[in-house]
C-alpha positions as CSV (number, residue, x, y, z in Angstrom):
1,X,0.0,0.0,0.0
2,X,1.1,3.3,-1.1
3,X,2.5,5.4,1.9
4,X,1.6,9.3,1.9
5,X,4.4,11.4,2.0
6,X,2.7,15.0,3.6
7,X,3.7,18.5,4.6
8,X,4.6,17.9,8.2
9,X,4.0,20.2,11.1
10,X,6.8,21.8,12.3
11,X,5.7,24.1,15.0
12,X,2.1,24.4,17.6
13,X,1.4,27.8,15.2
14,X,3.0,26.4,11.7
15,X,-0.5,25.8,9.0
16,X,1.4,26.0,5.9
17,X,4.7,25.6,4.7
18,X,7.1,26.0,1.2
19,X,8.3,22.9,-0.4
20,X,11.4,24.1,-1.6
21,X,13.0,21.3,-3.2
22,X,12.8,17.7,-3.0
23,X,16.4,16.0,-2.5
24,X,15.2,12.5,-4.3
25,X,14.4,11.8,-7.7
26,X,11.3,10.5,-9.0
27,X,11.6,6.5,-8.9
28,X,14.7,6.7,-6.8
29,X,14.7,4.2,-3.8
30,X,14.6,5.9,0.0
31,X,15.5,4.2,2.8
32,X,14.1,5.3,6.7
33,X,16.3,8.5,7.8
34,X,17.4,10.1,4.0
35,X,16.5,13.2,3.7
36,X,13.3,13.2,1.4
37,X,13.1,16.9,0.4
38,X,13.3,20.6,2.3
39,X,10.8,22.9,3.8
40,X,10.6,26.8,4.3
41,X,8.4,27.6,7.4
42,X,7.8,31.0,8.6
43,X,10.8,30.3,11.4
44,X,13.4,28.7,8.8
45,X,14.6,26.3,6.5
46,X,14.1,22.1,7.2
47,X,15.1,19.2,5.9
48,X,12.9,16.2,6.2
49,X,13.5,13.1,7.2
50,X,11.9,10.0,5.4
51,X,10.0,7.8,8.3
52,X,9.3,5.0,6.3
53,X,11.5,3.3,2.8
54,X,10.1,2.3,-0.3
55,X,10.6,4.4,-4.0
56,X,9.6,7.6,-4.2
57,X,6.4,8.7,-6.1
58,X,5.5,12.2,-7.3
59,X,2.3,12.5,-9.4
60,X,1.9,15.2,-11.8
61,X,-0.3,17.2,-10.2
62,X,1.7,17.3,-7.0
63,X,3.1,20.3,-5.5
64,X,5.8,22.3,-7.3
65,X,8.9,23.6,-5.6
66,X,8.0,27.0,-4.7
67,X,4.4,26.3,-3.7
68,X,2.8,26.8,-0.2
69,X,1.0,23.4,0.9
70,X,-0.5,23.2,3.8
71,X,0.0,20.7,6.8
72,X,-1.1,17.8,6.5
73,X,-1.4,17.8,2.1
74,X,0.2,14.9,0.4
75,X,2.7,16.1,-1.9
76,X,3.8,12.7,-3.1
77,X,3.9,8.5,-1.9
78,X,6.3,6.2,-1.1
79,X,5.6,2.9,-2.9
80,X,6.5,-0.9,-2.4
81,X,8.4,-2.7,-5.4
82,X,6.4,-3.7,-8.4
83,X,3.6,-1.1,-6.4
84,X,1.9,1.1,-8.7
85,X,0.7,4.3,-7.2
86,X,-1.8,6.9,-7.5
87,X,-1.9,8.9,-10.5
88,X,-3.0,11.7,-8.8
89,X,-2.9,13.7,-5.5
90,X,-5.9,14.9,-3.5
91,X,-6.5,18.8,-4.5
92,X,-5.1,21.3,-2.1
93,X,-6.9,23.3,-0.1
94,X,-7.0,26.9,-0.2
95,X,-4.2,28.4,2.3
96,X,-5.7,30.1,4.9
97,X,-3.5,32.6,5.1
98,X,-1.7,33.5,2.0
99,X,-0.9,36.9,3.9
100,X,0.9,38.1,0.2
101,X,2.6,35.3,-0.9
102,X,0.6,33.8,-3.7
103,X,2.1,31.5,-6.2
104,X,1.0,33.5,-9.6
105,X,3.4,34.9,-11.2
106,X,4.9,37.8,-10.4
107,X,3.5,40.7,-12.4
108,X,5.1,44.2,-13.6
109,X,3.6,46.9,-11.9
110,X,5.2,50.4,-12.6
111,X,5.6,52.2,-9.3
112,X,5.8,56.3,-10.4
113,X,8.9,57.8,-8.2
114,X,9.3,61.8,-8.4
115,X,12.3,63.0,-9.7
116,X,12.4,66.5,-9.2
117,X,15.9,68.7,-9.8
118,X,16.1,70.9,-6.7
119,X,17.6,74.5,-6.3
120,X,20.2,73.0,-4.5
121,X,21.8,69.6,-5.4
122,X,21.2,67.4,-3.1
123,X,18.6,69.0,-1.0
124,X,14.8,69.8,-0.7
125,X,13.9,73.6,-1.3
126,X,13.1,75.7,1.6
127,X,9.4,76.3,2.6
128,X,7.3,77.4,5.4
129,X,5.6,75.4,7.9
130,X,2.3,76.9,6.8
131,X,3.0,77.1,3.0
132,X,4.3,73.0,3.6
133,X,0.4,72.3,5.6
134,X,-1.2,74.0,3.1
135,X,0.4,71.9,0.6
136,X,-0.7,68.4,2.1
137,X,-4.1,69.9,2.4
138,X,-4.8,70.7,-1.3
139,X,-2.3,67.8,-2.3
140,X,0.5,69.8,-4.1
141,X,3.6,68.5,-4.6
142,X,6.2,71.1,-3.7
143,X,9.3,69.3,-4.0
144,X,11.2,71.4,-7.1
145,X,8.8,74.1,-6.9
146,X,10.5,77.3,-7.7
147,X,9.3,79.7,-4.9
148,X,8.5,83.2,-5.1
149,X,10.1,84.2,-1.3
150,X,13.3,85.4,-0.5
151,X,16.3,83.2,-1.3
152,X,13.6,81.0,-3.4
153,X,11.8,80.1,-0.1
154,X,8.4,78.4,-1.0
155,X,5.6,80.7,0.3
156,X,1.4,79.8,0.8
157,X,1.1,82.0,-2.4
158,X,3.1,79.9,-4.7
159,X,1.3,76.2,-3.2
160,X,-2.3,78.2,-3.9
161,X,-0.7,79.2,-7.4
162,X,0.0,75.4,-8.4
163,X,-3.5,74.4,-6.9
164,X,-5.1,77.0,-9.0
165,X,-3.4,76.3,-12.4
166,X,-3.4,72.7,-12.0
167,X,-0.6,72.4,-13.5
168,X,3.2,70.9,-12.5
169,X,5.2,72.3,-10.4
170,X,8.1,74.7,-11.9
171,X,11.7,74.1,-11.0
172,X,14.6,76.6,-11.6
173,X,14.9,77.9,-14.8
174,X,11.3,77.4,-16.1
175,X,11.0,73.7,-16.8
176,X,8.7,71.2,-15.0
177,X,10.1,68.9,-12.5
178,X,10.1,65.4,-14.6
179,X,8.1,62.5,-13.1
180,X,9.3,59.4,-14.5
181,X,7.7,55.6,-14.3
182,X,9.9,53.6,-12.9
183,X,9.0,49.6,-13.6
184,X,8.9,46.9,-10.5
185,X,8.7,43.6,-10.3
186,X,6.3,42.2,-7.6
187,X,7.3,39.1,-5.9
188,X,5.5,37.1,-3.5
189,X,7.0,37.4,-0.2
190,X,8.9,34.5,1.6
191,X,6.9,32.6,4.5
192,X,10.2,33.6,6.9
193,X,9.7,37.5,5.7
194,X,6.0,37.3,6.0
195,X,6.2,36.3,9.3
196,X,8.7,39.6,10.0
197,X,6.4,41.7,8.8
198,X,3.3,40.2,10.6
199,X,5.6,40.5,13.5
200,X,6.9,43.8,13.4
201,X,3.3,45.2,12.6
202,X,1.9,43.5,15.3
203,X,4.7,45.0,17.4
204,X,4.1,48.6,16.2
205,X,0.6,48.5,16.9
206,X,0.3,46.7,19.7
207,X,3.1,48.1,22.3
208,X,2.9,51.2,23.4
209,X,6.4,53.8,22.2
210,X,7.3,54.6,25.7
211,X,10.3,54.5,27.3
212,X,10.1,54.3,31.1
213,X,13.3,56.1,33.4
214,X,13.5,56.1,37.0
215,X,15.6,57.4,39.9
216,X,16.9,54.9,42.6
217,X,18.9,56.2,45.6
218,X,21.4,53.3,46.3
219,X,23.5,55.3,49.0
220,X,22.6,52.4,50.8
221,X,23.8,49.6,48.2
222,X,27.3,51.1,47.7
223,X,28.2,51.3,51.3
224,X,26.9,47.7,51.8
225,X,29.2,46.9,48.9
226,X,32.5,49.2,50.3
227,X,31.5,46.6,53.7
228,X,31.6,43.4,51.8
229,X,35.1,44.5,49.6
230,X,37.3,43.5,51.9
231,X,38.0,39.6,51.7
232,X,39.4,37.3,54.3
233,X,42.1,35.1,53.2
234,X,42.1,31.3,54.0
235,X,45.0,29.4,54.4
């Protein structure tokens, strides 16, 4: 009788894991304790024991390496000699929690970055606090904008200017600060940085930014300690 070979749990909070490769061969003969393939959990990087021998059977619609499978899936069979095995493997289940890492293919999104030539290289013009709130308020870009102030300071005038005309922002010497597309490529995310993010998040919006000081008087503690310095010897 075929024996299942599954995603195995490695961890109380582990549901899922990434086959990452198998380390046998279709057809190849595994004996108890080779390792069978390896698995990326949200903690690290495993290789698998094989509990049981026979030769190893991967159907074709088995997971790939790369996908997420979820504890508990068969991915493949171990099979006595002369056995024939099962053409097929029982459909995954949805993962619960893809949390950003599905398996499609990555896709090219362009991602539009602001390159804007400054009056200074290097740095952001100057503006004023109210002329830079204003700004956010209407949504107006003012990085590049040529101001009207002394020393080319940005004033309110110039942000209600742009928001009036509608039109882009004018850098030194006339000509409108270039926007250029840049192209990304978007990539699932691995289960071990998934579970970074999910932590750091959790940490940020859970625990409270504080940072507690306090004042101790330990007059007491150092004169215990100038007592307790002096050491008998023993012979």
């Amino acid at each position: 009788m075929a024996i299942d070979v599954v995603m195995p749990r490695l961890g109380w909070t582990m549901e899922e894991g990434t086959l990452v490769e198998w380390l046998k061969d279709p057809g190849d003969t595994v004996e108890a304790g080779d390792l069978l393939f390896t698995v990326e959990s949200d903690k690290a990087l495993n290789e698998i024991e094989s509990m049981d021998a026979g030769t190893l059977h991967i159907p074709s619609n088995a997971p790939a390496a790369g996908d997420v499978v979820p504890v508990g899936a068969v991915i493949g069979y171990l099979l006595a000699e002369g056995e024939q095995g099962p053409q097929q493997v029982p459909a995954l289940p949805t993962p619960s929690s893809a949390g950003g890492a599905e398996s499609s293919p990555a896709s090219s999104t362009p991602m539009a970055a602001a390159s804007a030539s400054s009056p200074t290289a290097g740095k952001s013009p100057a503006i004023s606090p109210r002329a830079r709130k204003l700004a956010k308020e209407l949504g107006v870009s003012w990085e590049g904008l040529a101001g009207s102030g002394s020393t080319g300071r940005i004033t309110e005038d110039d942000i209600r200017a742009v928001a009036a005309s509608g039109s882009e922002p004018q850098v030194e010497g006339g000509q409108p600060a270039s926007t250029e597309a840049i192209t990304g490529e978007r990539t699932p995310m691995s289960p071990i940085r998934r579970a970074i993010a999910e932590r750091l998040s959790a940490s940020h919006r859970d625990g409270a930014p504080v940072t507690l000081t306090a004042e101790l008087d330990a007059t007491a503690l150092v004169e215990l300690r100038e007592q307790a310095k002096p050491c008998p010897a023993f012979n």
